[in-house]
mmCIF file of the C-alpha atoms, coordinates in Angstrom:
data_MODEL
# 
_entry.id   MODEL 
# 
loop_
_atom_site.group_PDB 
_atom_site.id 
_atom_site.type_symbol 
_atom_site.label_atom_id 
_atom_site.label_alt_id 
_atom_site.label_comp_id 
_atom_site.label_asym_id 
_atom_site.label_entity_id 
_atom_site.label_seq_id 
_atom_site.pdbx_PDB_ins_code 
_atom_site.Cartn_x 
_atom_site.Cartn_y 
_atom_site.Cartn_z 
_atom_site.occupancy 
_atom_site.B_iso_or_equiv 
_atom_site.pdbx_formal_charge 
_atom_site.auth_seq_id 
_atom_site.auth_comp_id 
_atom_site.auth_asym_id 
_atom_site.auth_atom_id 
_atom_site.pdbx_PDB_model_num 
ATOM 1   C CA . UNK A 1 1   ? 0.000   0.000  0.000  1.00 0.00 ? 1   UNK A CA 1 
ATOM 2   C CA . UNK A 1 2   ? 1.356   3.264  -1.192 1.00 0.00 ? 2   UNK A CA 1 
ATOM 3   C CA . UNK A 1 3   ? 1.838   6.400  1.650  1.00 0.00 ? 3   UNK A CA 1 
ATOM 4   C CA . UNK A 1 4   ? -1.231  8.567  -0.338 1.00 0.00 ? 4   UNK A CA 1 
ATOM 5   C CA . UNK A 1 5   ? -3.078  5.048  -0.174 1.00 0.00 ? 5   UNK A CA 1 
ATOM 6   C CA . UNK A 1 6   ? -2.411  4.636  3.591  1.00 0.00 ? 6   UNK A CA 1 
ATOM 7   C CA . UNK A 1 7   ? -3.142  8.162  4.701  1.00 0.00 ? 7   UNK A CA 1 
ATOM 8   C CA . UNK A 1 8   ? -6.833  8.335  2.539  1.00 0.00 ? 8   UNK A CA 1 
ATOM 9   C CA . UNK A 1 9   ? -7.498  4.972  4.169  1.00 0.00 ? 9   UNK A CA 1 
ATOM 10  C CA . UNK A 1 10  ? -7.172  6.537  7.260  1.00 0.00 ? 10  UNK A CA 1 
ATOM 11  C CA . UNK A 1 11  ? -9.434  9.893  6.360  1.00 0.00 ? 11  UNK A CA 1 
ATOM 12  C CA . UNK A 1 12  ? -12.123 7.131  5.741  1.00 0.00 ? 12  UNK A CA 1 
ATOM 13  C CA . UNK A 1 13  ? -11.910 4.582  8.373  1.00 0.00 ? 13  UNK A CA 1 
ATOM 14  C CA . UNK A 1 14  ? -10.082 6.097  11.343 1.00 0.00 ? 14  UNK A CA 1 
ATOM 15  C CA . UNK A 1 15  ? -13.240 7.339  12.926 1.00 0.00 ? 15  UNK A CA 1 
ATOM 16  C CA . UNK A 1 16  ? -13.164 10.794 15.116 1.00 0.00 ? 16  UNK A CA 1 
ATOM 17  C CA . UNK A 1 17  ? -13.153 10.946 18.918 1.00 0.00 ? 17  UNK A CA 1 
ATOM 18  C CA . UNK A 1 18  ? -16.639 11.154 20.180 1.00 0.00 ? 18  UNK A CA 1 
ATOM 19  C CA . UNK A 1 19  ? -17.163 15.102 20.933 1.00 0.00 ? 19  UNK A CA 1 
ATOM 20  C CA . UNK A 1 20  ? -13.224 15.413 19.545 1.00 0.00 ? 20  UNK A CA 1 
ATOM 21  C CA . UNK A 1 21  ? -11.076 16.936 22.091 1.00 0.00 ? 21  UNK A CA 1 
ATOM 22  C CA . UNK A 1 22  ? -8.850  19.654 21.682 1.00 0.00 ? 22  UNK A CA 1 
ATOM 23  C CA . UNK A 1 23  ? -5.288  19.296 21.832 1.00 0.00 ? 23  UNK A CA 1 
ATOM 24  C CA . UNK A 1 24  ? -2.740  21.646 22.942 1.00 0.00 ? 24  UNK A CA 1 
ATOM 25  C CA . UNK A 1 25  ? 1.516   21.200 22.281 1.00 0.00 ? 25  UNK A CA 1 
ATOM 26  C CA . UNK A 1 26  ? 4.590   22.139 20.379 1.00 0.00 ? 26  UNK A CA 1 
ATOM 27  C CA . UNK A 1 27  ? 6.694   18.855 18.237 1.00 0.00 ? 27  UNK A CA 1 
ATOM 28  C CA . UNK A 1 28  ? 10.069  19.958 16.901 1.00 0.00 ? 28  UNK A CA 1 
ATOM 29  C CA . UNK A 1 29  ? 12.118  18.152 14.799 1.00 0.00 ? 29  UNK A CA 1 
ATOM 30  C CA . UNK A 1 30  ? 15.154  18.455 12.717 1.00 0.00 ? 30  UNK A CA 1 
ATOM 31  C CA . UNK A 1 31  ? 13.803  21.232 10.318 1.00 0.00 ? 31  UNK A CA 1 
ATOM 32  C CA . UNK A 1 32  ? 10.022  20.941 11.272 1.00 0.00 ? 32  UNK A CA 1 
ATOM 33  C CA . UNK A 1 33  ? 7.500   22.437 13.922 1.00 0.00 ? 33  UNK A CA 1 
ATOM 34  C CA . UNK A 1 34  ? 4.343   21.237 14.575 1.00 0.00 ? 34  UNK A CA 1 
ATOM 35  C CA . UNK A 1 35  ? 2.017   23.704 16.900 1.00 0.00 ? 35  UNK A CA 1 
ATOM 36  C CA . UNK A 1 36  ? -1.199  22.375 18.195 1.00 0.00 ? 36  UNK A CA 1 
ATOM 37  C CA . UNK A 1 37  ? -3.534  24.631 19.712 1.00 0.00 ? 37  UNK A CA 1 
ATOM 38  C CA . UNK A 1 38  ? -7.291  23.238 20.422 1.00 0.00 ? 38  UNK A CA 1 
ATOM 39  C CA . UNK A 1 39  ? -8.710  21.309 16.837 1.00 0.00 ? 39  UNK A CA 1 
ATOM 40  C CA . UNK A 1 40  ? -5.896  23.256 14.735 1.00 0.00 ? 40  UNK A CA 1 
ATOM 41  C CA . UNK A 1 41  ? -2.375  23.256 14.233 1.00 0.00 ? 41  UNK A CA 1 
ATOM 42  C CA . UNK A 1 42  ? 0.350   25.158 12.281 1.00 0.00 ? 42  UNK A CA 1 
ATOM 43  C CA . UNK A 1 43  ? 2.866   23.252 10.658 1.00 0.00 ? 43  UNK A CA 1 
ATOM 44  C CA . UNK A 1 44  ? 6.355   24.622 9.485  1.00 0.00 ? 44  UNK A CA 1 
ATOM 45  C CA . UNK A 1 45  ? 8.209   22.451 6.778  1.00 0.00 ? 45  UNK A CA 1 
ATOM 46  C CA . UNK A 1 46  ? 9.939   24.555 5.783  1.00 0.00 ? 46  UNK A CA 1 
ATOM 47  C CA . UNK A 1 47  ? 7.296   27.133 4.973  1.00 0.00 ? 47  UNK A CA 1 
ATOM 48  C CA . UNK A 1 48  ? 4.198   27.437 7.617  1.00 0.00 ? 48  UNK A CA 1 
ATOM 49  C CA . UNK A 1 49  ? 1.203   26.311 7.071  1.00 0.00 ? 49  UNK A CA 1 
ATOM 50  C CA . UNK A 1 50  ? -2.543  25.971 8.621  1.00 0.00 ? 50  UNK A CA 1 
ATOM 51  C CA . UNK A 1 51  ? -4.170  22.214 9.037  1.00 0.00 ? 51  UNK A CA 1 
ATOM 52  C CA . UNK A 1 52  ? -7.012  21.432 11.165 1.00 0.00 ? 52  UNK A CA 1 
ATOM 53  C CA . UNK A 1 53  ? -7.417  18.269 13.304 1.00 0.00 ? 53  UNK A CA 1 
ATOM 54  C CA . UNK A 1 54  ? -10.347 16.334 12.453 1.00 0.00 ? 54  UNK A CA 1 
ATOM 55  C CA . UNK A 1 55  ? -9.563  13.272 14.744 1.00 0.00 ? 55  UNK A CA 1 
ATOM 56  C CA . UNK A 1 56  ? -7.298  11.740 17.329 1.00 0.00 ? 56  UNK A CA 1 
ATOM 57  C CA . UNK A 1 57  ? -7.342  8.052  17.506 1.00 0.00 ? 57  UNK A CA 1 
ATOM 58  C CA . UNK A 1 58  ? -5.904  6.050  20.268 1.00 0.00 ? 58  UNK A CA 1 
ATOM 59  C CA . UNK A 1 59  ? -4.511  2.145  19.527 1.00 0.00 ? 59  UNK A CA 1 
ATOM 60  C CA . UNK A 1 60  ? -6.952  -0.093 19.553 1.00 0.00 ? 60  UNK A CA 1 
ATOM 61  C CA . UNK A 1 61  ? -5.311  -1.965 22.528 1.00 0.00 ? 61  UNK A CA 1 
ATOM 62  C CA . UNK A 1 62  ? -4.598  0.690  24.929 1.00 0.00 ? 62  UNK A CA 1 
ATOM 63  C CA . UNK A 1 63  ? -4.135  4.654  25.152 1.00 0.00 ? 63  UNK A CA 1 
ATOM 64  C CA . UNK A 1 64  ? -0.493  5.066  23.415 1.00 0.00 ? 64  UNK A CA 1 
ATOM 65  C CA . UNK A 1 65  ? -0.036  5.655  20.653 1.00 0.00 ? 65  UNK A CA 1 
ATOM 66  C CA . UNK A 1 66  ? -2.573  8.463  19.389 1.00 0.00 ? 66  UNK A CA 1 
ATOM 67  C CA . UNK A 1 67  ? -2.767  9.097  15.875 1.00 0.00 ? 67  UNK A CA 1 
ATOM 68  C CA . UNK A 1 68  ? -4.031  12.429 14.767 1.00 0.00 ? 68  UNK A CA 1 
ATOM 69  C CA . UNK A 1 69  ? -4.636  13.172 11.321 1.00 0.00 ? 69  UNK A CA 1 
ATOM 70  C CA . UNK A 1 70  ? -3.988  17.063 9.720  1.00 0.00 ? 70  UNK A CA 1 
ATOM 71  C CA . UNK A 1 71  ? -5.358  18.400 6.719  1.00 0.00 ? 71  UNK A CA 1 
ATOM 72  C CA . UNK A 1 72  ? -4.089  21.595 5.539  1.00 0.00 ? 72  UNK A CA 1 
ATOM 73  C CA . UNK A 1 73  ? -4.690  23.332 2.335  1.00 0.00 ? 73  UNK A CA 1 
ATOM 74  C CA . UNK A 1 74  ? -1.459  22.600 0.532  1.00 0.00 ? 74  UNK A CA 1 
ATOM 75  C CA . UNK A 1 75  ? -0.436  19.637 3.323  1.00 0.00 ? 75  UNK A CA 1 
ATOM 76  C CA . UNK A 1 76  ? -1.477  16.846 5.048  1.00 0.00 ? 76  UNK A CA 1 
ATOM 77  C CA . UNK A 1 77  ? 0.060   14.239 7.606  1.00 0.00 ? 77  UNK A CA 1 
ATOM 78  C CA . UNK A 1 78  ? -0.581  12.077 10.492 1.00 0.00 ? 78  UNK A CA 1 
ATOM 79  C CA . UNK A 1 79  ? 1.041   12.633 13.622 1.00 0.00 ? 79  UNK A CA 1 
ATOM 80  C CA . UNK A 1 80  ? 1.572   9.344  16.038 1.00 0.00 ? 80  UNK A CA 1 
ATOM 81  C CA . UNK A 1 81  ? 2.420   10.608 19.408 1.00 0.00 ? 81  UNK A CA 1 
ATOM 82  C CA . UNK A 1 82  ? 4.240   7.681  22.069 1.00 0.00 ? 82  UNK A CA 1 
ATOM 83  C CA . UNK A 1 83  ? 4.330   7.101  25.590 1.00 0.00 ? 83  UNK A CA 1 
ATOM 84  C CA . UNK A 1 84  ? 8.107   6.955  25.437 1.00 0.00 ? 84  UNK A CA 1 
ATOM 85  C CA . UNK A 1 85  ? 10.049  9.673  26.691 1.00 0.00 ? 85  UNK A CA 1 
ATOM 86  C CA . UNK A 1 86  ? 12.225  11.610 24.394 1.00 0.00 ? 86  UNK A CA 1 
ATOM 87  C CA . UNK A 1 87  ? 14.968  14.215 24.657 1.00 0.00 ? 87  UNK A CA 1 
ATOM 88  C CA . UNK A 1 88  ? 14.082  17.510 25.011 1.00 0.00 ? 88  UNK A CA 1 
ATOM 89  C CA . UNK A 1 89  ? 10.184  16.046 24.766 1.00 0.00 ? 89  UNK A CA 1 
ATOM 90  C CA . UNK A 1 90  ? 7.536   14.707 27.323 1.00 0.00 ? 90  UNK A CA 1 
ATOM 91  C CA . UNK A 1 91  ? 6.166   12.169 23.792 1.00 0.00 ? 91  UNK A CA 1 
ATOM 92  C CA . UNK A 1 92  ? 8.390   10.740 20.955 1.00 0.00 ? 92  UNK A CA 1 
ATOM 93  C CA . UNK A 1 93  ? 6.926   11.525 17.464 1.00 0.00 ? 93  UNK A CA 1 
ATOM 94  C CA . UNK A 1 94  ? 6.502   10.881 14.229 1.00 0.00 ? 94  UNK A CA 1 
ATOM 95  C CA . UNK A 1 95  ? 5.078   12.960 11.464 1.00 0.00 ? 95  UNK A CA 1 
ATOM 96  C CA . UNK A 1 96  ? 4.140   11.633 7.980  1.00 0.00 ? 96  UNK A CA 1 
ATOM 97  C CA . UNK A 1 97  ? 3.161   14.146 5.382  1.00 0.00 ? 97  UNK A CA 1 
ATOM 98  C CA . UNK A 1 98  ? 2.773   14.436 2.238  1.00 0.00 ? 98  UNK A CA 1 
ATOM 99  C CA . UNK A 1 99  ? 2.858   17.867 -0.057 1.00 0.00 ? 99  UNK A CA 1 
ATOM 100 C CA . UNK A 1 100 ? 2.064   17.361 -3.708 1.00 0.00 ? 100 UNK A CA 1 
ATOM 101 C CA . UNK A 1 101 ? 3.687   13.517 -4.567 1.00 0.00 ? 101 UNK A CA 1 
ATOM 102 C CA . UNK A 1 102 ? 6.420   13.920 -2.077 1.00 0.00 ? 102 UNK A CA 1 
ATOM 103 C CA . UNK A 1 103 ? 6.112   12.214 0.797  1.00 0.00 ? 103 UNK A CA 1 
ATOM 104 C CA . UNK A 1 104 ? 7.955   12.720 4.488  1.00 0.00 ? 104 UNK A CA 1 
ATOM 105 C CA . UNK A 1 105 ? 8.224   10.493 7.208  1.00 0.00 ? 105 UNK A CA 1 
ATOM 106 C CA . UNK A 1 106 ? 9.576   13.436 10.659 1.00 0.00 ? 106 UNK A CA 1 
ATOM 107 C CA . UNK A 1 107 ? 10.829  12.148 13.557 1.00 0.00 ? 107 UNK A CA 1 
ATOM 108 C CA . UNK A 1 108 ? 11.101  14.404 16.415 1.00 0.00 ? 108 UNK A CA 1 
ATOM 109 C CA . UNK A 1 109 ? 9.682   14.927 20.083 1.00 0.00 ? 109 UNK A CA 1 
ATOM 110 C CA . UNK A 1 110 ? 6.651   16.644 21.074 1.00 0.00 ? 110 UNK A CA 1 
ATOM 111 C CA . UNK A 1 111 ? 6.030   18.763 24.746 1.00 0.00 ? 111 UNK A CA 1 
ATOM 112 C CA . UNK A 1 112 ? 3.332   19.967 26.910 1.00 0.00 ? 112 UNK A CA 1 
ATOM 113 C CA . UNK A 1 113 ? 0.822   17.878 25.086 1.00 0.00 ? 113 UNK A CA 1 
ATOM 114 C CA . UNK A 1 114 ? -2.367  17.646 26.451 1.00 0.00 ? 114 UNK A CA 1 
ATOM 115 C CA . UNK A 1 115 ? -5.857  16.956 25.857 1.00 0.00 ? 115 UNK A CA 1 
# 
């Protein structure tokens, strides 16, 4: 399954929080930024741009990881936050995005996130 496969399979089937939360942190990684303030988020790689947050899914078998899934006008990605402890991070993270037909797979750490 191709990454634009994967990530519209998961538009369609990962279904939304019940009364979807808002989520609040900053991920960094080498040469990305990922801001997330309530149901939005602003995403800099390398130029910023606006996505909103239309769900946050946790693993089927337990609370870690969560999953949320950004769609921005030019970008879109999926975010899976971990339980594990990073450096200079409280979650270690991994952002996959796509812009155009080039896809990105980000690691990096994410603090003060919160639901």
């Amino acid at each position: 399954m191709g990454i634009r496969s994967a990530f519209v399979l998961c538009i369609f089937s990962c279904a939304p929080v019940a009364g979807a939360a808002d989520v609040y942190g900053i991920c960094e990684g080498d040469g990305w930024s990922l801001n997330l303030s309530g149901l939005q988020a602003e995403f800099v790689f390398p130029s910023p741009t606006r996505m909103d947050i239309p769900s946050i899914v946790d693993a089927e078998n337990g609370a870690w990881p969560k999953a949320l899934t950004l769609i921005g006008e030019r970008d879109t990605g999926i975010l899976v936050l971990h339980d594990r402890v990073c450096e200079g991070g409280t979650h270690e993270a991994q952002m996959l995005t796509q812009r155009g037909q080039t896809p990105s797979l980000l690691t990096g750490c994410c603090r003060d996130v919160r639901e």
